[in-house]
ZARO-884844 format. One line per 3 residues: their letters; for each residue y negated, z, x negated of C-alpha. Coordinates in Angstrom, 1 decimal. Last residue first. Example, Ala and Ser with C-alpha at 12.3 -4.5 7.8 and 13.67 -1.06 7.14 Angstrom:
! residues 2
SA	1.1:7.1:-13.7  4.5:7.8:-12.3
//
This chain:
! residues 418
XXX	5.5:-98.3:119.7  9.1:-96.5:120.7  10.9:-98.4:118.2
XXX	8.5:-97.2:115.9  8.6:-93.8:117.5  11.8:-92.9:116.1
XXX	11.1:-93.8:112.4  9.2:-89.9:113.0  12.0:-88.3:114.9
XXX	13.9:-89.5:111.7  11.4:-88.1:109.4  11.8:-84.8:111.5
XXX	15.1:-84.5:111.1  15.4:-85.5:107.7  12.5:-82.8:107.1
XXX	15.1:-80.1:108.6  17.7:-80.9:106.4  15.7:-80.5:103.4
XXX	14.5:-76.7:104.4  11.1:-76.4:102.7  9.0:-77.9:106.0
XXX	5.3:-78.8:105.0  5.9:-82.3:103.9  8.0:-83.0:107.2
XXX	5.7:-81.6:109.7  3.0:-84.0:108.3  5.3:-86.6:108.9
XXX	6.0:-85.3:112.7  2.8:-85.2:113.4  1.7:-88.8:112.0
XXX	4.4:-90.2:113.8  3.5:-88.2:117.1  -0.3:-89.7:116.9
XXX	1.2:-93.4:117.1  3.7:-92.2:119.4  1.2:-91.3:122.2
XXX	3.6:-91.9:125.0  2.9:-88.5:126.4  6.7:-87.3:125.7
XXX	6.0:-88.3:122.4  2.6:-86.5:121.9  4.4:-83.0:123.2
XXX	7.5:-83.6:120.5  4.3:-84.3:117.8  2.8:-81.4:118.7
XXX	5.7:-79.1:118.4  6.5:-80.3:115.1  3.2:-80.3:114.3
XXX	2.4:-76.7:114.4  5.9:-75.8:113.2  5.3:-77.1:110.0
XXX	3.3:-73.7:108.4  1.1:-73.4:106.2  -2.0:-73.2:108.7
XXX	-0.5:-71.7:111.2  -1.8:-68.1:110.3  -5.2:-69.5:109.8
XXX	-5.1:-70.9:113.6  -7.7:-73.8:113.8  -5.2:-76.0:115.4
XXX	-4.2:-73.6:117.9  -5.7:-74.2:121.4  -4.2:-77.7:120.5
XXX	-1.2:-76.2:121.5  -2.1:-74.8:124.5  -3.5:-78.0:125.7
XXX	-0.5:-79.4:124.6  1.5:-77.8:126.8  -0.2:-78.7:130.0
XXX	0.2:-82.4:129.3  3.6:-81.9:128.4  4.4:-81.4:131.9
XXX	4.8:-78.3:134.1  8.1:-76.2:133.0  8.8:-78.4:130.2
XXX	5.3:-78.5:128.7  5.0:-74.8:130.0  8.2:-73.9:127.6
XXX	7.3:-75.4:124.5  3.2:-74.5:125.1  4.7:-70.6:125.6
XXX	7.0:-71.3:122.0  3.7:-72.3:120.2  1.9:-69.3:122.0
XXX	5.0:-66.9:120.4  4.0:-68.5:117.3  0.4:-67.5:117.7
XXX	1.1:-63.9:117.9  0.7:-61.7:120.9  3.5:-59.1:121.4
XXX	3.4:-57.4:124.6  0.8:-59.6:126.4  2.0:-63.0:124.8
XXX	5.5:-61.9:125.7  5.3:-61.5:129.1  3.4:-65.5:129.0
XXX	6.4:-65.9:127.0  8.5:-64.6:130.0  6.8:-66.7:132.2
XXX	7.6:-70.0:130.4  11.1:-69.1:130.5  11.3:-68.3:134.0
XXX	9.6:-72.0:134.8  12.2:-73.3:132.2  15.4:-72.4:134.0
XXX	17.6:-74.6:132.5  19.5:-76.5:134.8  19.2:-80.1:132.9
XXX	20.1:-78.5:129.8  23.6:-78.3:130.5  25.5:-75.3:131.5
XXX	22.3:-72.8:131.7  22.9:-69.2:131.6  22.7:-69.2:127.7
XXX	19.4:-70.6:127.7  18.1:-68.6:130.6  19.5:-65.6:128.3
XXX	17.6:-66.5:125.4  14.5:-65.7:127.2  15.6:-62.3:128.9
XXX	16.8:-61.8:124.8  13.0:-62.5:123.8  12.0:-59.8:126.2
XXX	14.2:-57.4:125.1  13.0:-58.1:121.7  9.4:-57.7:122.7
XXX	9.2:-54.8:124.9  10.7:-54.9:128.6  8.8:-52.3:130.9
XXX	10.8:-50.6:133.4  13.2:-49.4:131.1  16.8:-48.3:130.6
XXX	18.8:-50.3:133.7  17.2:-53.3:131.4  19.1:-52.3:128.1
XXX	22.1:-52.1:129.9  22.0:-56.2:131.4  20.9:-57.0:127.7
XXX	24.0:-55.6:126.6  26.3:-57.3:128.5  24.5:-60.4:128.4
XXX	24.8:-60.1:124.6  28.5:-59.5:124.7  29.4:-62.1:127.5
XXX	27.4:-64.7:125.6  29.1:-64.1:122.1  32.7:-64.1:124.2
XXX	31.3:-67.6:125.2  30.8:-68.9:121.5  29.4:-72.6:122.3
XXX	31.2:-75.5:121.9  31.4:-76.6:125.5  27.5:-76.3:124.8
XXX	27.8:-79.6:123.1  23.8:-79.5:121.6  21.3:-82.3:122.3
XXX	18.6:-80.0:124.6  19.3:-77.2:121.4  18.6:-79.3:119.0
XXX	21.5:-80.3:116.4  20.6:-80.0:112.6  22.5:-82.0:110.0
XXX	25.4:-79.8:108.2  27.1:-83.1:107.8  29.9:-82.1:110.8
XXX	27.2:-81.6:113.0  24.9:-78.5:113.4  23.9:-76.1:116.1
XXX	26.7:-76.8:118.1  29.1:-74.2:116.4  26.5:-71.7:115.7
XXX	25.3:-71.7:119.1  26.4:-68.1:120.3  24.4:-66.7:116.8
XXX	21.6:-67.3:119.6  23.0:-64.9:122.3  24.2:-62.0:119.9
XXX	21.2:-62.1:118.0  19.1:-61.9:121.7  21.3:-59.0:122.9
XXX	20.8:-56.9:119.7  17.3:-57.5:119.3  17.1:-55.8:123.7
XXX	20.5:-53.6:123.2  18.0:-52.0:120.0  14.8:-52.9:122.4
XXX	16.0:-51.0:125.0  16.7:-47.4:122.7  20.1:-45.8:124.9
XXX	23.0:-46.6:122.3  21.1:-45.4:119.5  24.0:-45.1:116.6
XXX	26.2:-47.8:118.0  23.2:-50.1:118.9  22.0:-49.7:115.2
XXX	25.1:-50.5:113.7  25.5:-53.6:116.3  22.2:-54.5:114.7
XXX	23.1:-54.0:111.1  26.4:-55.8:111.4  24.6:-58.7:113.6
XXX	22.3:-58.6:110.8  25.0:-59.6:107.9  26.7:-62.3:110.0
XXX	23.2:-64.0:110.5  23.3:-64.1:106.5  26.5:-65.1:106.1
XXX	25.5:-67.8:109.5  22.7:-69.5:107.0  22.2:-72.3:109.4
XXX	19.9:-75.6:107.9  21.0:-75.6:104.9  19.6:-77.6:101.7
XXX	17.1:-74.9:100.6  13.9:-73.0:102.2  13.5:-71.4:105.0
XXX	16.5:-70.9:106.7  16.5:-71.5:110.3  19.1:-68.8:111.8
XXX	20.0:-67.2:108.2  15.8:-66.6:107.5  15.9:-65.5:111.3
XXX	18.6:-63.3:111.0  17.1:-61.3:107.8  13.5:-61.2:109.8
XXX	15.5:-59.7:112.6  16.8:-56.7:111.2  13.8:-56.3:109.0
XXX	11.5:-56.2:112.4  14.2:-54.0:113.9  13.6:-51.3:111.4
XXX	9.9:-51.5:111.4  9.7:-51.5:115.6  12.0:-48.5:115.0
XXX	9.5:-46.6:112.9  7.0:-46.6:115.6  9.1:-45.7:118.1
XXX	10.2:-42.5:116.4  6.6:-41.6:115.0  6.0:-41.1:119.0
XXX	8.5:-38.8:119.0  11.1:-38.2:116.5  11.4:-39.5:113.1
XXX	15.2:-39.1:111.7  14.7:-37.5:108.0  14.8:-38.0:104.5
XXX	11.1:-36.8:104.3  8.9:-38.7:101.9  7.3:-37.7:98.8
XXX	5.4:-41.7:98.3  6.5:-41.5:94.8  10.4:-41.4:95.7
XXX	10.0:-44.2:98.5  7.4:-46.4:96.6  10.2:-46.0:93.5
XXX	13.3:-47.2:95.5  11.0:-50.1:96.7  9.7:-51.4:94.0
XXX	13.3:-51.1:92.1  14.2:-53.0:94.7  11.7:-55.8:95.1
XXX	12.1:-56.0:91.3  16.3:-56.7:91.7  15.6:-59.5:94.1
XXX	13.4:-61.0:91.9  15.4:-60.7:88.5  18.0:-62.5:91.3
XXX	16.2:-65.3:91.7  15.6:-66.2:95.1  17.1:-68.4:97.8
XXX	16.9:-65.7:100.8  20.9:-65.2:101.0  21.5:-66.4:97.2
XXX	19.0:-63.5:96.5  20.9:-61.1:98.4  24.1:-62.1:96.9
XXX	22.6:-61.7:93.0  21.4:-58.2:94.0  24.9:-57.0:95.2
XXX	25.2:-56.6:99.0  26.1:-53.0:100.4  24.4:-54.3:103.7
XXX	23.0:-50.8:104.6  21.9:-50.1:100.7  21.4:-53.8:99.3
XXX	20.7:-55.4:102.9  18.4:-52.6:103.6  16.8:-52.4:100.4
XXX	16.0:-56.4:100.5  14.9:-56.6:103.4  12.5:-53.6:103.5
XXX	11.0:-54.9:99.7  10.2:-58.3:102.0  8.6:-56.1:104.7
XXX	6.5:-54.6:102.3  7.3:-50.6:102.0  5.1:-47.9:103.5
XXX	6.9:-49.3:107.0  9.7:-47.2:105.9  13.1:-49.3:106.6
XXX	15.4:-47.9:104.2  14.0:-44.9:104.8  14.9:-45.3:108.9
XXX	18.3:-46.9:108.0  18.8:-44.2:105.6  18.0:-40.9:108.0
XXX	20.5:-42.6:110.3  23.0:-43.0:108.5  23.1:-38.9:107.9
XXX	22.7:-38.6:111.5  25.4:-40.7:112.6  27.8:-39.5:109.9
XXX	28.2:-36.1:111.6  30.0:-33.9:109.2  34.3:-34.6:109.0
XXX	34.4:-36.6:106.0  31.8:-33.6:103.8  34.2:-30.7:105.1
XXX	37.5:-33.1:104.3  35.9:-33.6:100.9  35.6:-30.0:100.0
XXX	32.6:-27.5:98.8  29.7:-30.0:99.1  26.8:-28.2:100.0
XXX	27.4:-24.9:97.9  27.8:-26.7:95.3  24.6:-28.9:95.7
XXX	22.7:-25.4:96.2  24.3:-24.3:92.8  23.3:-27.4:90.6
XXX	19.7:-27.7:92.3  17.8:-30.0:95.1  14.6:-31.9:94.4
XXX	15.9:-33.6:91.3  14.6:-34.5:88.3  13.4:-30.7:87.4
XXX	11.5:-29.9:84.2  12.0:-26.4:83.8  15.9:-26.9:83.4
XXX	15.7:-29.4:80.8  18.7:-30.9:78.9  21.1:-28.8:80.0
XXX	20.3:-28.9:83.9  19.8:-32.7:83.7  23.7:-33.0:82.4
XXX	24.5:-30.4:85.3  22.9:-33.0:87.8  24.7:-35.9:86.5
XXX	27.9:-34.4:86.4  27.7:-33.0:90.1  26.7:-36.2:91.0
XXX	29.2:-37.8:89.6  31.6:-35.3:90.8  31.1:-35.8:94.5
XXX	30.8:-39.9:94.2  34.7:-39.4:93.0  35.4:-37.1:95.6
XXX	33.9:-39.6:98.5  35.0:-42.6:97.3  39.1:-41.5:97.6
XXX	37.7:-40.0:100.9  36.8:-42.8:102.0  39.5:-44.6:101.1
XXX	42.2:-42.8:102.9  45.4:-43.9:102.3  43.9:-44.8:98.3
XXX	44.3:-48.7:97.4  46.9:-49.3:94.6  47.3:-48.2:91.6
XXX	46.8:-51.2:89.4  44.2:-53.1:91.4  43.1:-49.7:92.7
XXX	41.7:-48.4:89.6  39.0:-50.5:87.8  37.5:-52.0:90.9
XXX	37.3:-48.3:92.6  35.7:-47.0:89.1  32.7:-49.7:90.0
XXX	32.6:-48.5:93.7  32.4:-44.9:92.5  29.5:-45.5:90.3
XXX	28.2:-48.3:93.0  27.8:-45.1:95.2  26.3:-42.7:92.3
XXX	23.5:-45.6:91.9  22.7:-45.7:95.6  22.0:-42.1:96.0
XXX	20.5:-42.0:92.4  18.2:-44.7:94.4  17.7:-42.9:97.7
XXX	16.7:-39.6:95.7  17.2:-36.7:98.5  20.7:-35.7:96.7
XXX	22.1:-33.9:99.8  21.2:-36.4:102.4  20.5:-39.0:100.1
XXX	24.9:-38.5:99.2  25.5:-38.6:102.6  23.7:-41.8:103.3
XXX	25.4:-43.6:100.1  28.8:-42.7:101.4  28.1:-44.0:105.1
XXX	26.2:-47.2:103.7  29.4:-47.9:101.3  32.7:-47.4:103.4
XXX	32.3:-50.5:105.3  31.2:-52.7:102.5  32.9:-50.8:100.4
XXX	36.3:-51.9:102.3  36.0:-55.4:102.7  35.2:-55.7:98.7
XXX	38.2:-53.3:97.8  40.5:-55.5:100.5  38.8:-58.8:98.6
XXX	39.8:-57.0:95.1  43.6:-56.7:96.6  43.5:-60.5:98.1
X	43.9:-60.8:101.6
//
């Protein structure tokens, strides 16, 4: 490895613990931030000629220590009646009186407090994304918008937004507790998982599998599983990421050209991923009665995983689980997934009743999945006149280029089937 690739490997391991103790004491998430890529910046100057410290974090530590401490006696001169900051010259001091005090406090905590601020439902779930992958991730703007396919200036806005809601907004830099607990979490996993799913079937762009950006929230999950070992749905998000990113290797061909999960070479699936997620699914169950939604989604996955070819998939558990899942979480694209599942469990007939339960849906409306799924249930019917026009419609809604050659293919398909 290359000396500025250690540097790189090393901040982004180093990074979310230094910029968590510094919002600890600082209580400004983005001078918190800004003092971290300070000490990163003068890291890249140094080390290349002198060599990387024996202990890193504590070479990042002191320098982020007297950054602060310059930038808050520079705001001290210039006005001491007007205040910037929410915590004074002497209390910081006192706070930080030696590296190897600040190294040995309780991380956990500290990281803690940022993944839930990071996280703050206050902030759009887009601004969430992009904070957490720039503060937990410690991704640079320009990689964050490569990961979602958007200019950087944008990335960089959503930000700035986000940093300012959080300041204006007077929060506490705390760990919620209680009922406020849980409902924070289900904000912090829902960012975990949005960044997964974007690198699982990306959006937009000529990829099908992002598996950087999977990469990136297995990191935050396992994070997240280390710090709150005995929260269900953490094992439960956990479990399910660890299950699906299994596939990677079968999910495309040597092209990049998608690979369904009834087609896929399951020889060529990551079995030390599958171990892992059942593992923690299995401990996530021994901790509640009642399976949430991300526990629930990883009981699915796990049929999938269970299964050595298609043929023994367990598709009657499957479609009760989303039935589970449709009480605990109802949205209309977990009733797209139940119509999946039933029109394997009991016929496609059955499915695409619930399907067509659907066609009215607003939150559908824009999106390709709709037909995809009712142009799979049509061919299996024999009705491929109706499936080509699905899967064509599919194909001028979907953004992801290798996904409309699939389903223009699927589309020529019938033809031959006609």
């Amino acid at each position: 490895m290359t000396t500025s690739g250690a540097i790189e490997a090393v901040w982004r391991i180093e990074q979310p613990k230094l910029a968590a103790r510094l919002n600890r004491l600082l209580r400004d998430i983005g001078l918190a931030e800004e003092i971290a890529q300070d000490a990163f910046v003068l890291a890249l100057a140094r080390w290349p000629q002198d060599g990387i410290p024996r202990n890193p974090a504590a070479w990042l530590t002191q320098v982020a220590k007297n950054r602060a401490l310059d930038r808050l006696r520079r705001t001290t001169l210039i006005d001491r009646k007007n205040r910037e900051f929410t915590i004074d010259l002497a209390e910081l001091e006192r706070a930080m009186p030696d590296i190897e005090a600040l190294l040995d406090e309780d991380i956990d905590d500290d990281l803690l407090r940022l993944i839930f601020t990071a996280c703050h439902p206050v902030l759009p779930p887009e601004q969430r994304a992009a904070l957490a992958l720039r503060l937990l991730g410690g991704l640079s703007t320009q990689e964050i918008g490569h990961a979602f396919l958007l200019p950087e200036a944008t990335v960089a806005q959503r930000i700035v937004r986000a940093k300012r809601t959080l300041r204006e907004a007077g929060l506490e830099f705390e760990t919620p507790r209680g009922e406020e607990r849980r409902e924070r979490l289900a904000a912090v996993l829902e960012v975990v998982y949005l960044i997964f799913n974007e690198g699982y079937v990306a959006t937009q762009g000529p990829h099908w599998l992002r598996d950087d950006l999977c990469g990136e929230a297995l990191r935050l999950g396992r994070s997240l599983a280390a710090l709150m070992s005995n929260e269900p749905e953490v094992l439960g998000l956990l479990a399910l990421m660890e299950l699906q990113a299994s596939r990677f290797a079968a999910r495309t061909d040597d092209a990049g050209n998608p690979i369904l999960l009834l087609d896929q070479d399951r020889s060529r699936w990551n079995w030390s991923l599958i171990r892992s997620g059942l593992d923690h699914l299995s401990r996530a169950l021994l901790l509640t009665p009642m399976p949430g939604p991300y526990l629930l989604q990883s009981m699915i996955a796990a049929c999938h995983s269970r299964a050595t070819t298609a043929a023994e998939t367990d598709w009657i558990a499957i479609a009760a689980y989303y039935q589970a899942l449709a009480l605990a979480a109802p949205s209309p694209i977990v009733e797209l997934n139940r119509a999946v599942a039933v029109g394997m469990a009991f016929g496609a007939a059955q499915g695409l009743v619930i399907v067509d339960a659907l066609k009215d849906e607003p939150r559908l409306r824009e999106s390709h999945l709709l037909s995809t799924v009712r142009g799979d249930l049509l061919e299996k019917l024999g009705r491929t006149a109706e499936a080509r026009v699905e899967f064509h419609r599919a194909a001028e809604m979907t953004g992801n280029s290798k996904e409309r050659a699939v389903l223009l293919a699927r589309a020529e398909a019938t033809v031959a089937q006609t």
